[in-house]
N, C-alpha and C positions, 0 to 999 in steps of 0.2 A: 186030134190036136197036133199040129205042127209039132218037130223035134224041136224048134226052136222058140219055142212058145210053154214049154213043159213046166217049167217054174211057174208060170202064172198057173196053173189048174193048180199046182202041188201048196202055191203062196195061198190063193183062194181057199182049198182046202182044209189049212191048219188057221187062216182066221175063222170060219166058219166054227172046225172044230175047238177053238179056242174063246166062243162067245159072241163072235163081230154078230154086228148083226147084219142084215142087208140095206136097211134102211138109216145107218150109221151111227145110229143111238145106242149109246152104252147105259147101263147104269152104276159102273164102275166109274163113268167120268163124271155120275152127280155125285158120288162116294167122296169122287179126290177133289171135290170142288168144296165139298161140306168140308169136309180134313180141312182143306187150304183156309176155307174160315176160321176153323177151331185151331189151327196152330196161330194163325196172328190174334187169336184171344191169350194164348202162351205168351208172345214175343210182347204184346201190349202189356199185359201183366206183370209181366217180369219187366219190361222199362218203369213202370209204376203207374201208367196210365190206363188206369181202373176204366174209366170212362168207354174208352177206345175199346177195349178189352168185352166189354156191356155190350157193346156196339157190334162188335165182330160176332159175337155169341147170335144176336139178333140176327146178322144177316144169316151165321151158320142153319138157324134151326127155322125161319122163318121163309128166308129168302132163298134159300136151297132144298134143305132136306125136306119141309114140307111143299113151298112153291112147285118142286119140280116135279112131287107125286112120288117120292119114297117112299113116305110115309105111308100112305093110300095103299101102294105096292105091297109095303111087308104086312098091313093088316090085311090086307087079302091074301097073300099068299104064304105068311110066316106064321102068322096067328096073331090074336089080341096081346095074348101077355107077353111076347115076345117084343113087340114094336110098343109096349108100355113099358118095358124092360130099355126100351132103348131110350125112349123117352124120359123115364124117370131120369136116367146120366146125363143127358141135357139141362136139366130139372137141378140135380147136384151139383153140377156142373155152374149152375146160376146163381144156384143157394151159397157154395164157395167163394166166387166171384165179390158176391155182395157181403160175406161176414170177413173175408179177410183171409181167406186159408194161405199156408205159404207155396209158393210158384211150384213146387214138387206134387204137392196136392193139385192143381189143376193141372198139370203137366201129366199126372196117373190117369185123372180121367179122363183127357183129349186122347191119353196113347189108345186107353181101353177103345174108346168110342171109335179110333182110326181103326183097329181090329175088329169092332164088330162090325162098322158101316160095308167096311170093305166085302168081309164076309159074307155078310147080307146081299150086298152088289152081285156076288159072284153067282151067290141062291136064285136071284132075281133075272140075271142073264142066261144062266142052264135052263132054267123056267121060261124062258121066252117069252116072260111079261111085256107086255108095250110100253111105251111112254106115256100112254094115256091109258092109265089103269082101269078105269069104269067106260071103257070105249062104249060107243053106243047107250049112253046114262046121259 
């Protein structure tokens, strides 16, 4: 490699070792995608708009974390009770929503769920899971 070219092998190198994948799929960026749902179920709630809040929860667990094959991901590669562990906080997370719990209460379980998602993300990137978990299924 060229002297002036050296940062690029040494840049390449520490994304590689830091997760990148080659084909540019994270699963750290379905992570912060679900998060970014679940905190405007926080900002909803806490303005008072229950509804919105219903709504945001929906896209979080529906529209991301299962759509995108997290879920898929961790029961293959995490285990069952692990990704029902996740699932049930979702689950609480709705059960709260709808009886009324106050903003602190849901705010606990969006933080928990941003620590576990993320955590999960990072299991899932050292694993070298694909984006399409059941490839060839």
């Amino acid at each position: 490699m060229a002297k002036a070219g050296w940062w690029l092998g040494a840049a390449v190198g520490l994304l590689v070792a830091g997760g990148a994948r080659a084909d540019g799929f994270h699963w750290s960026a379905v992570a912060e995608e679900t998060i970014g749902h679940l905190e405007e179920v926080v900002a909803a709630y806490r303005g008072g708009r229950v509804e919105e809040a219903k709504e945001a929860l929906v896209s979080a667990y529906f529209g991301c974390f299962e759509d995108r094959k997290m879920e898929a991901a961790l029961r293959k590669e995490i285990g069952l009770q692990h990704t029902g562990e996740v699932e049930a906080q979702f689950i609480y997370l709705r059960n709260d929503v709808r009886r009324g719990a106050s903003v602190d209460e849901i705010a606990a379980i969006v933080e928990g769920l941003a620590v576990t998602l993320r955590a999960d993300a990072k299991i899932l990137e050292e694993r070298k899971v694909p984006e399409q978990v059941y490839e060839g299924r």
